[in-house]
N, C-alpha and C positions, 0 to 999 in steps of 0.2 A: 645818804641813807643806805644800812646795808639789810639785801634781804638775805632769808635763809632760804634754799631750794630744798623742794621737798624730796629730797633723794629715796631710794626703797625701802635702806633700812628705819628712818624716819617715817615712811607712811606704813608699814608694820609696825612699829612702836605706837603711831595714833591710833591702829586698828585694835591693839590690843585693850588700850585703853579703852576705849570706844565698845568693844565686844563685853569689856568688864561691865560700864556704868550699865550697857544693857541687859545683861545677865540679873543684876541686881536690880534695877524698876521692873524688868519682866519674873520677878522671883516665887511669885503667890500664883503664875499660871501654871501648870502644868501637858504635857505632852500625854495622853495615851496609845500606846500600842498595844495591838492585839495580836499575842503570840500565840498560837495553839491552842488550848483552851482558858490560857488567862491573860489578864491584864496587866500590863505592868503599866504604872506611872512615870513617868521620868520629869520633871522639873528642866526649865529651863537655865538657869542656873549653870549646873554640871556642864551642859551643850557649850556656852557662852565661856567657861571657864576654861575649856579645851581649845576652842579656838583661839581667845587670847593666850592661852600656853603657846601654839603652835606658832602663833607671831613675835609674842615674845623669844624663842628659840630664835627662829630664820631670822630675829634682829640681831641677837645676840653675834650667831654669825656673819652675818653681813659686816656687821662694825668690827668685828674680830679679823676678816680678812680687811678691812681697811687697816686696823692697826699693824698690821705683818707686811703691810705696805704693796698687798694684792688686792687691784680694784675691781668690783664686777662691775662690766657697763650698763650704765643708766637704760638702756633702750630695756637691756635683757631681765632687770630687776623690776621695772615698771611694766615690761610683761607678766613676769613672776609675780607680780602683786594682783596686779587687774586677772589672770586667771584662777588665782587662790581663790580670790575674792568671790570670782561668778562661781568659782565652783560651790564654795561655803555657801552661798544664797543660794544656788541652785538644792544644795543638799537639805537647805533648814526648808525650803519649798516641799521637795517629796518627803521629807518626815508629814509633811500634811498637817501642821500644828494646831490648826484648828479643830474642829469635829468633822471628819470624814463624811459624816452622811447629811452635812448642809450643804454639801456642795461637791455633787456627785459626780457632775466631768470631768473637775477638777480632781477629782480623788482616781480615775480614769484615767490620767495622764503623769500623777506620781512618779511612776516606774521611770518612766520616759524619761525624765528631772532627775532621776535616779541617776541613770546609766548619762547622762550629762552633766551632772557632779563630779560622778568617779573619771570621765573623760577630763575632765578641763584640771580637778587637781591630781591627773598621773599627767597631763600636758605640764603644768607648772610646775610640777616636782622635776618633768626632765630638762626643761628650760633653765631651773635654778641649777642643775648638776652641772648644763653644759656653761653656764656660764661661771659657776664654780670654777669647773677643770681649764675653761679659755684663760681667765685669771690669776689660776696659778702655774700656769704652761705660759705665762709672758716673762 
C-alpha cells in the first residue's frame, strides 16, 4: 500500500479548498463593521476567498521550489502552516462575526485576538522566509 504524506504544500492546497467550500455554504451571512458613523457590510464570501488566495500562492510556491529541486523542511512548513492557520482563526475571531452586542465579553477581548492574529501570521511569514532562504542557501 502506498500512502501519501501530507506535506505543507499539500495541506495549503486542502486549506484552500476547504476555505473555498466554506466561503460559499457561509455566503447569505454577512459581517457588519462599524466604522465612524457608517456601516458597512462585508460578506463572507470575500474573507474566505482571500484566504484561499493566500494558500493557494504559498502552494504555488512551495511546489515551485520543489520543482527547482530546493526543498523546504517539513518541521518548518508544518510550522508555517499551523501558525497561518491560528493566525487566520484568530483573525476571523476578532472581526467578531456574529453581533457584538450578544456577547459582550467577548466583544471585550477582540482586540486581544487582534494583536494575536497579526502576531502568529508576521511569525509565519518569517518562519516561511527563513525556511525559504535555508532552502535555497543548501
Amino acid at each position: 500500500m502506498h500512502y501519501t504524506k501530507f506535506t505543507p504544500p499539500y495541506l495549503f492546497a486542502i486549506t484552500s479548498v476547504l476555505s473555498l467550500v466554506l466561503g460559499i455554504f457561509s455566503e447569505n451571512q454577512t459581517m457588519n463593521i462599524q466604522f465612524h458613523t457608517s456601516l458597512f457590510v462585508v460578506g463572507f464570501l470575500p474573507i474566505y476567498l482571500i484566504f484561499g488566495f493566500f494558500c493557494v500562492l504559498i502552494t504555488i510556491f512551495y511546489l515551485g521550489l520543489q520543482k527547482i529541486g530546493k526543498f523546504v523542511n517539513n518541521r518548518t512548513g508544518y510550522w508555517h502552516f499551523g501558525l497561518f492557520n491560528v493566525g487566520l482563526v484568530l483573525l476571523v475571531i476578532s472581526a467578531n462575526l456574529e453581533n457584538p452586542y450578544k456577547n459582550l465579553d467577548f466583544y471585550v477581548y477582540s482586540g486581544y485576538s487582534f494583536v494575536g492574529a497579526l502576531s502568529a501570521l508576521l511569525i509565519s511569514f518569517l518562519i516561511f522566509v527563513f525556511g525559504v532562504i535555508k532552502a535555497i542557501m543548501k
